[in-house]
DOMITOR-79197 format. One line per 10 residues: number of its first residue (from 1); their letters; for each residue x, z, y of C-alpha. Coordinates in pm, 1 decimal. Layout:
# residues N
NUM = A = X,Z,Y; ...
# end
This chain:
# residues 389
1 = XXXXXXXXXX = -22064.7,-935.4,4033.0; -21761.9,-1154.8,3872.0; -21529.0,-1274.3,4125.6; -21290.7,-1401.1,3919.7; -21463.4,-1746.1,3909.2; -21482.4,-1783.0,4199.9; -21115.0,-1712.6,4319.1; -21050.3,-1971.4,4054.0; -21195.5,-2239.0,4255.0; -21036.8,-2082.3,4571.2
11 = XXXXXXXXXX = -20735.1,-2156.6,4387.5; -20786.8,-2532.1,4284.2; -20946.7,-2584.2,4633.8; -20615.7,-2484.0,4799.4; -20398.5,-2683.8,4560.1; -20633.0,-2987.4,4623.7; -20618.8,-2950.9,5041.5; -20230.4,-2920.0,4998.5; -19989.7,-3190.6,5121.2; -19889.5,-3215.6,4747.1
21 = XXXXXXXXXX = -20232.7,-3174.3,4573.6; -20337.8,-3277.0,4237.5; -20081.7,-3563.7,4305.8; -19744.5,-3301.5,4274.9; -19949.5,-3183.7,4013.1; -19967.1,-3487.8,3749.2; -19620.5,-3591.3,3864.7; -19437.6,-3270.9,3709.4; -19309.1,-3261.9,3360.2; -19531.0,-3102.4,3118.0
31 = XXXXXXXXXX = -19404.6,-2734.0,3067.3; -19339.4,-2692.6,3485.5; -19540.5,-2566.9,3746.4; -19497.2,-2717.7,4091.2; -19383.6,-2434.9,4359.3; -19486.4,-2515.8,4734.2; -19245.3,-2485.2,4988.0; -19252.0,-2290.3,5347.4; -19309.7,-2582.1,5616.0; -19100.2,-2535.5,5933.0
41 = XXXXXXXXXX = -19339.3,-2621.1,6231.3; -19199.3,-2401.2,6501.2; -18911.9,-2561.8,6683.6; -18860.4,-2225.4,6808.2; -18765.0,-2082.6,6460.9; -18435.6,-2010.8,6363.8; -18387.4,-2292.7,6049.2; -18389.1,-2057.5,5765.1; -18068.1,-2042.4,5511.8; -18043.9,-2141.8,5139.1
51 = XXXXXXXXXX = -18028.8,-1817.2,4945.0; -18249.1,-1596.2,4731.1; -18348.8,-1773.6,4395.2; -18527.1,-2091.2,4539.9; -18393.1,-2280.9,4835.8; -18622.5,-2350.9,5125.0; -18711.5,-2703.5,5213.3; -18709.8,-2834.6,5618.9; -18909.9,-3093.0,5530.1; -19333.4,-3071.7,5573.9
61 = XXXXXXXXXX = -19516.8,-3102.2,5200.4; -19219.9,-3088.6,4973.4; -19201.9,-2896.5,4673.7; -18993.4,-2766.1,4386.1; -19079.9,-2827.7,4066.3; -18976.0,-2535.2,3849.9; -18911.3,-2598.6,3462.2; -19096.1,-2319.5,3196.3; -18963.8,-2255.2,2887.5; -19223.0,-2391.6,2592.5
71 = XXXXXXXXXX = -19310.9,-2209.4,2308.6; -19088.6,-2383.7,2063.8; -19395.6,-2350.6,1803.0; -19647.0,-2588.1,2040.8; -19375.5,-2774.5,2170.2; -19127.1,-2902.5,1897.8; -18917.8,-3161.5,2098.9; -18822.0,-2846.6,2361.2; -18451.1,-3030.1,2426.1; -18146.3,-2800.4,2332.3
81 = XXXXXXXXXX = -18069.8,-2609.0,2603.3; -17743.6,-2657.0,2798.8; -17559.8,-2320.9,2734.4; -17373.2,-2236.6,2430.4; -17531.4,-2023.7,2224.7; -17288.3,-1677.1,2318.4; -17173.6,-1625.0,2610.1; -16824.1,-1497.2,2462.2; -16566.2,-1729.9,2344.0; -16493.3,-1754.4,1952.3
91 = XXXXXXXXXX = -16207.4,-1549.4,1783.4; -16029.4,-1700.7,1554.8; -15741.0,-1523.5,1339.3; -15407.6,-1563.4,1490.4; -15311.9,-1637.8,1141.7; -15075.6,-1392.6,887.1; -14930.8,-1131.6,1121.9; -14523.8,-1089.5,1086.1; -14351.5,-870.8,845.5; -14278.9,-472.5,994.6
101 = XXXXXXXXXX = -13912.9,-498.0,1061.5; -13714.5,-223.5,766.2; -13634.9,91.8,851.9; -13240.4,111.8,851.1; -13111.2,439.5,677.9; -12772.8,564.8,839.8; -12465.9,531.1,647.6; -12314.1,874.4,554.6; -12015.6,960.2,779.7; -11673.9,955.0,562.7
111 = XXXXXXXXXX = -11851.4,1025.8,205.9; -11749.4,888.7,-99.3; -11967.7,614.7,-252.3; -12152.4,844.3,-528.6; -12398.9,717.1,-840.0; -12724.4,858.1,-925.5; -12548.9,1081.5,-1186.9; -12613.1,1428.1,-1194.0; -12396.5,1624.8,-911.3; -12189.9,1907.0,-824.6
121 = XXXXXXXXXX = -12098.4,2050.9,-494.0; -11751.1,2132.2,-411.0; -11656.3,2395.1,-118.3; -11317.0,2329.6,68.8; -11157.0,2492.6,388.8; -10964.5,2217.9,595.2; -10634.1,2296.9,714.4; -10661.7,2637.3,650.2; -10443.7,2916.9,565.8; -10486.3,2910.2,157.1
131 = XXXXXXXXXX = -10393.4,3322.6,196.8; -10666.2,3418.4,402.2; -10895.9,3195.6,181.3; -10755.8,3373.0,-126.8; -10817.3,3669.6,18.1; -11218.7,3574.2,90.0; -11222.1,3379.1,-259.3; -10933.2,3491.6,-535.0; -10786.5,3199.8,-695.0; -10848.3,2978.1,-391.0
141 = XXXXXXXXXX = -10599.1,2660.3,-367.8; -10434.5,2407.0,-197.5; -10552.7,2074.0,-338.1; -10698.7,1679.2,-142.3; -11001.2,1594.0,-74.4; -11084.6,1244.3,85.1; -10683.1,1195.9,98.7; -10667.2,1536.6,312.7; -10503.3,1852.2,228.2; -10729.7,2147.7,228.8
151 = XXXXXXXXXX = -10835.1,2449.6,-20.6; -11038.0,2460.1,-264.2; -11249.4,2758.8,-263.9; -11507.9,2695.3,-590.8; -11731.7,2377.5,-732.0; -12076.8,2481.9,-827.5; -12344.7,2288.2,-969.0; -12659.2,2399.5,-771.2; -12613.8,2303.4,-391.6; -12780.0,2682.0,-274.2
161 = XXXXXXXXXX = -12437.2,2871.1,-437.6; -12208.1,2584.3,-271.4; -12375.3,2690.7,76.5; -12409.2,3030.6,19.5; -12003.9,3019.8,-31.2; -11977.1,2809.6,316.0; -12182.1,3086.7,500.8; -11976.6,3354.5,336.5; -11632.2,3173.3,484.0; -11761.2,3078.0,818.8
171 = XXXXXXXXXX = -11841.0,3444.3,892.2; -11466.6,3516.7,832.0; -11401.7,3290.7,1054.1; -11308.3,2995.8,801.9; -11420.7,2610.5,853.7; -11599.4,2549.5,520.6; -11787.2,2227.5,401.4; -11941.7,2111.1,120.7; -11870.6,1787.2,-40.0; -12077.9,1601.3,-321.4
181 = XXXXXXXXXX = -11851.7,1543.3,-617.3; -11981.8,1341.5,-913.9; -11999.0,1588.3,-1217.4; -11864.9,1452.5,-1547.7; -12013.5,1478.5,-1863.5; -11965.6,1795.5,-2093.8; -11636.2,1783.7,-2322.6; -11641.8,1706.5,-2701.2; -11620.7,1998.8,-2876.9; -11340.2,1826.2,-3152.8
191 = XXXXXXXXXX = -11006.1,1811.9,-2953.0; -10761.1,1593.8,-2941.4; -10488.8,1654.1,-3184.2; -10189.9,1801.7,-3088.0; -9869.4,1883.6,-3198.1; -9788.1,2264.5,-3298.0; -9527.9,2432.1,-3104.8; -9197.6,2479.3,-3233.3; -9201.6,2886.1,-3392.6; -9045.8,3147.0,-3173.4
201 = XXXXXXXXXX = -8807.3,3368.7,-3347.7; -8822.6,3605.0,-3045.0; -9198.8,3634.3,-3058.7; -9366.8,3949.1,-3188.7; -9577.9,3909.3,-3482.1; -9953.6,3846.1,-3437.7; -10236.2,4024.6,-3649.0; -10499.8,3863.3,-3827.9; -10760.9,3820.3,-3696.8; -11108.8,3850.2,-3853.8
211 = XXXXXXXXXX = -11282.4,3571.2,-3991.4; -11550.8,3349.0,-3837.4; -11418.5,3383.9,-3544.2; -11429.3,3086.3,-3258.6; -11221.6,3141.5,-2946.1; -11264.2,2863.2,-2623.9; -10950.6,2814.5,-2415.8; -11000.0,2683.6,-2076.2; -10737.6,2466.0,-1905.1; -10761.9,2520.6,-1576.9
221 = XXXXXXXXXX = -10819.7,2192.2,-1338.3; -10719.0,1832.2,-1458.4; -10764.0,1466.0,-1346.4; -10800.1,1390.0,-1032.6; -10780.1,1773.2,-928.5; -10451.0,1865.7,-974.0; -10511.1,2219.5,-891.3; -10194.8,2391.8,-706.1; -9898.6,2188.3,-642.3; -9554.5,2398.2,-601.1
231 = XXXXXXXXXX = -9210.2,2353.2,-587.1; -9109.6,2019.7,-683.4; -9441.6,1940.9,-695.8; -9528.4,2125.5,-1026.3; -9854.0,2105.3,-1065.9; -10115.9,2402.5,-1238.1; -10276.8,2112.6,-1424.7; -10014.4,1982.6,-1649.3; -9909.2,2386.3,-1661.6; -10205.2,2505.5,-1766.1
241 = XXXXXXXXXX = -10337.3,2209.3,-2032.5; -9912.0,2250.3,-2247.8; -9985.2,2656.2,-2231.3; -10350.8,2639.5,-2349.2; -10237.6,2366.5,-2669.7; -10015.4,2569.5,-2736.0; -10236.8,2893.9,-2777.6; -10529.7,2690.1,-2929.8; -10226.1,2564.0,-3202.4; -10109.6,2964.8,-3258.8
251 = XXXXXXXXXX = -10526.7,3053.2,-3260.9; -10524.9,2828.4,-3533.7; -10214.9,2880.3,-3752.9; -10396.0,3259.7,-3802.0; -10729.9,3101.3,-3905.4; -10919.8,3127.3,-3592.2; -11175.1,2871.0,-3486.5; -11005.8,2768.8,-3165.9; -11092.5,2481.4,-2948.2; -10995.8,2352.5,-2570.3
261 = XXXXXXXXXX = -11253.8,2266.6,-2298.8; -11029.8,1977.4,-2235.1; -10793.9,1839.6,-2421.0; -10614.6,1577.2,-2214.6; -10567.8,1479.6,-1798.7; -10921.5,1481.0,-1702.7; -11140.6,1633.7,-1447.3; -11400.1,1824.8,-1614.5; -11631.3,2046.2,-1301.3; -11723.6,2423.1,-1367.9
271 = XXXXXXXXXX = -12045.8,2411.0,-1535.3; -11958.2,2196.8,-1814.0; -11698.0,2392.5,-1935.0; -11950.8,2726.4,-1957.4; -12193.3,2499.0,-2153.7; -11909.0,2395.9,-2380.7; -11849.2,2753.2,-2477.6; -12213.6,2818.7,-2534.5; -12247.6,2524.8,-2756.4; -11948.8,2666.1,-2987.3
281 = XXXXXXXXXX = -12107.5,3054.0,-2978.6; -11749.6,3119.4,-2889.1; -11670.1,3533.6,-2945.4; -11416.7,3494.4,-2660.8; -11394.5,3238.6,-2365.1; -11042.3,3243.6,-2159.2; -10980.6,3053.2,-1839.4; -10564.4,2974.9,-1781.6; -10451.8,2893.5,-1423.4; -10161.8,2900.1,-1235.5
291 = XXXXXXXXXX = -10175.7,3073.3,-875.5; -9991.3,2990.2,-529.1; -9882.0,3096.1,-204.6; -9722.4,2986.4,90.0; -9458.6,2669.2,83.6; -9259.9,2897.9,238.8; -9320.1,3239.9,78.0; -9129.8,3157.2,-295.9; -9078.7,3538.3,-277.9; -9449.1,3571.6,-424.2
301 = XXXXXXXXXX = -9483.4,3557.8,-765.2; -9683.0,3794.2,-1059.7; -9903.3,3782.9,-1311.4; -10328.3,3882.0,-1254.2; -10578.3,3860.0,-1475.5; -10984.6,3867.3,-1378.6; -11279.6,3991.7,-1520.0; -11649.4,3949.5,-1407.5; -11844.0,4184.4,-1614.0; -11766.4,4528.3,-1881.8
311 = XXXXXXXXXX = -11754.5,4302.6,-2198.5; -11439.2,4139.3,-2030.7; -11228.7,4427.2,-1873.4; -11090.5,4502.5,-2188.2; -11023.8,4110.6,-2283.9; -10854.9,4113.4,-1960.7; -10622.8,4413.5,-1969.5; -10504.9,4335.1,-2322.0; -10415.1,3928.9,-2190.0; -10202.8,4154.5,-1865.0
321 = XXXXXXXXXX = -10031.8,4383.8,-2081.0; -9883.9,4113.0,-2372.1; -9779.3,3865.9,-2073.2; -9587.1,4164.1,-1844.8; -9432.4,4250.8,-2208.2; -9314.4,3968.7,-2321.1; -9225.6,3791.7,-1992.1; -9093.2,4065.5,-1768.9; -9315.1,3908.9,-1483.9; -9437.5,4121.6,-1152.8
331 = XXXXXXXXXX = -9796.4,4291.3,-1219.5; -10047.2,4225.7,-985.7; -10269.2,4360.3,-1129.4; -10643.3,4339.3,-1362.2; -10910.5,4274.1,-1143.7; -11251.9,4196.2,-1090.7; -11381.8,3899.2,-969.3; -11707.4,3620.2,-975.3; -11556.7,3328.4,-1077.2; -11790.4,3069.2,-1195.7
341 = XXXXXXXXXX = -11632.4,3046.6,-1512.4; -11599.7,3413.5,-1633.5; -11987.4,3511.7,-1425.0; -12201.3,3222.6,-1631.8; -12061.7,3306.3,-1985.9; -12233.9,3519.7,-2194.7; -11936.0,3611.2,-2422.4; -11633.0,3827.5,-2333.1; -11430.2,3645.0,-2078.2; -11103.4,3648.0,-1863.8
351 = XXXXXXXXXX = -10934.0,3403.9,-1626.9; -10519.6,3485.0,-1614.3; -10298.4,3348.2,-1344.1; -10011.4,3308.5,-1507.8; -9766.0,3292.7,-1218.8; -9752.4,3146.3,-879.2; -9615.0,2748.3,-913.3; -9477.8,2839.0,-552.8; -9272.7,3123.7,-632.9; -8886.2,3081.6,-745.6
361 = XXXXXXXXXX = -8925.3,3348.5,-1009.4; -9212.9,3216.9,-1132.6; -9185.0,2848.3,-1109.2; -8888.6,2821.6,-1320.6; -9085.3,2995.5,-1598.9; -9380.9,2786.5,-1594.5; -9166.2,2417.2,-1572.6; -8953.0,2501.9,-1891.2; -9063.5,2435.6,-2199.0; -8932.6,2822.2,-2345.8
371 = XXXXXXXXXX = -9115.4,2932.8,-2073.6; -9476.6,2811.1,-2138.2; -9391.1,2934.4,-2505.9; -9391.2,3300.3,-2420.0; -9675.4,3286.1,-2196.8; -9870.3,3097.3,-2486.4; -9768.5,3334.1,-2799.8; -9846.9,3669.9,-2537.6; -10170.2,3512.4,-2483.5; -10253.3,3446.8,-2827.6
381 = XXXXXXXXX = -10111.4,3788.4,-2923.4; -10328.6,3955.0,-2667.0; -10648.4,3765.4,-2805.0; -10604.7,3841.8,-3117.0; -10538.9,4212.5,-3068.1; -10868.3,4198.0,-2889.4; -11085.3,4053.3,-3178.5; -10905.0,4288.7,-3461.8; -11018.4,4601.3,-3239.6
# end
C-alpha cells in the first residue's frame, strides 16, 4: 500500500486547519516557506527566551516567514545578496618599499690612505731596542713609520713572509707589525748619468775584467726611507747611492756592463730591485748599506759582508778582504744571512755594510768625500777580482 499520498493530504489538511492556512501561504514571497510558530496557551509556562536560530513568537497564529535561496537559473531577478563577496578585506600594495639602509665599512685605525696599486708589506718593531732586533734580523734599522721611530726589520712583497717575520719576532719577545706600503714601480734599467770620480793615486790597480760582463749595484734604501740615521744625522741613503755611482763609474771605466738599481733619491721596495737584476742577466748582483748601533755606543764600528747561498760566499769574502785592505776598518766578519735581496737572485750575490753611520771611527769615513772613494775603488777591485777568477 502507498502511504505517501496520503500523508500528503495529511499535510495540506493541517496547513489548511492552521490559524495561518492557505492565507500565510499566498501572502509569502515566492522563494519562502512560511514556518509556524509555538503558541503559548499555558499561563503557567515559563515565557520562553529568544535564542536558537528562530525566535519564538508569544503571540497565538503568528508565523515566520523564512526566505530560500532560488536557483539563480529559474529565477533570474534573485536580488544581489547583501554580503560582500569575501569575507576578508582587500590588500592592496603598500606601495615601493624603502631602500635597505648601506652597510658602513669601518675606517682603518691610523693607516695611510693607500691606492689600488700593487702592495708590499713592511715589518717594523716599535720602540724597540734596534740591537736585539739586529740580532733576530741582521741589518735591522732604526728608521719612521707613520711619523714614529721604530726598526725596520725587512719589506716583502707577499703578505705570508711579512707575517711569518712578525711571528718569528714576537716569540723573542719583540712587538712586530705589519704595515701596507705602496710598492713602486721597477727601476729603468738606463741610469742617470753621473759624473766619474776624481782618480785615486793611492788606489791599487784593478784587473780587467772579462768581456760581456753586466754587474747590478744596489743602493741600499732611498726616498722616503732614509735607512739609518747617525751622527749628525748622516744618513745610509745618501751614503750608500755616492759609494755605489761611484763603483758603477770604476765598473765602467774597465769595460764592464754596470748599472744601478736606483740612480737618484727614491724609494724603490725589495722586490723590484731583484727583478731589475733579472731583467739585465746580471753575472753579479751587490747590495751596499751602511749599518748602526746604539746613539750612544759610537764605539761600534766594522765592516760585514753577507751571503745567502754557495755561489755568493766567495763574492762576499773577496768584497771583505779589499775593504779591510784598503780602509784599515774593524772585521766583523763574512756571514750568512736571508736577506731578501741576496735569497731571490739567481746570480752570485752579496750585501756589504760598509760601516756603522753611528760609530766615530766609522762615521767620519763614510761623510768625507776621500772616504766613500776607498770604499768604492775596494769594492770595484773586489768585483772585479771575482769575475777574472
Amino acid at each position: 500500500m502507498n502511504i505517501f499520498p496520503s500523508l500528503r493530504l495529511m499535510a495540506w489538511g493541517a496547513i489548511a486547519l492552521s490559524p495561518l492556512g492557505f492565507a500565510s501561504t499566498a501572502m509569502a514571497a515566492p522563494g519562502s516557506f512560511v514556518v509556524p510558530t509555538v503558541p503559548i496557551n499555558a499561563p503557567t509556562v515559563n515565557p520562553p527566551t529568544t535564542g536558537g536560530n528562530f525566535p519564538y513568537s508569544r503571540s497565538p497564529g503568528s508565523a515566520v516567514v523564512i526566505p530560500t535561496v532560488p536557483n539563480p537559473a529559474t529565477s533570474p531577478s534573485y536580488p544581489t545578496s547583501p554580503y560582500p563577496t569575501s569575507p576578508y578585506p582587500t590588500v592592496t600594495s603598500p606601495g615601493k618599499l624603502p631602500p635597505l639602509p648601506k652597510q658602513i665599512t669601518p675606517t682603518p685605525i691610523a693607516q695611510p690612505p693607500i691606492s689600488n696599486s700593487k702592495l708590499a708589506y713592511r715589518v717594523v718593531v716599535n720602540s724597540a731596542d734596534v740591537v736585539k732586533v739586529s740580532a733576530v734580523v741582521p741589518g735591522a734599522f732604526r728608521t719612521t713609520a707613520n711619523g714614529q721611530s721604530v726598526v725596520q726589520a725587512g719589506v716583502f712583497r707577499e703578505q705570508g713572509k711579512a707575517a711569518e717575520l712578525q711571528q718569528i719576532l714576537n716569540r723573542n719577545n719583540l712587538q712586530a707589525m705589519v704595515l701596507p706600503i705602496q710598492a713602486n714601480e721597477i727601476p729603468s734599467r738606463q741610469p742617470s748619468p753621473i759624473m766619474n770620480p776624481a782618480p785615486n793615486p793611492n788606489s791599487v790597480p784593478m784587473p780587467v775584467p772579462k768581456s760581456g760582463i753586466t754587474v747590478v749595484i744596489d743602493p741600499g734604501h732611498g726616498g722616503g726611507d732614509p735607512g739609518a740615521v747617525g751622527i749628525g744625522g748622516l744618513q745610509e741613503k745618501e751614503v750608500t747611492l755616492a759609494v755605489s755611482q761611484q763603483v758603477v763609474a770604476l765598473l765602467k771605466q774597465k769595460g764592464v756592463n754596470a748599472v744601478l738599481t736606483r740612480s737618484n733619491d727614491r724609494e724603490i721596495e725589495l722586490e723590484p730591485r731583484v727583478q731589475f737584476a733579472e731583467q739585465a742577466k746580471a753575472n753579479v748582483f751587490v747590495s751596499i748599506h751602511a749599518n748602526s748601533f746604539d746613539a750612544d755606543r759610537t764605539d761600534v764600528s766594522g765592516i760585514e759582508t753577507y751571503y745567502y747561498s754557495g755561489t755568493g760566499q766567495s763574492l762576499a769574502r773577496t768584497i771583505q778582504s779589499n775593504l779591510l785592505q784598503d780602509l784599515g776598518a774593524r772585521d766583523r766578519g763574512v756571514k750568512q744571512a736571508n736577506f731578501y735581496v741576496i735569497k731571490y737572485t739567481d746570480m752570485p750575490a752579496a750585501l756589504v755594510e760598509i760601516g756603522f753611520v753611528t760609530g766615530a771611527e766609522d762615521a767620519a769615513r763614510l761623510s768625507s768625500a776621500s772616504g766613500r772613494s776607498k770604499i768604492a775603488q775596494a769594492i770595484a777591485r773586489a768585483i772585479l777580482q771575482y769575475v777574472q777568477s
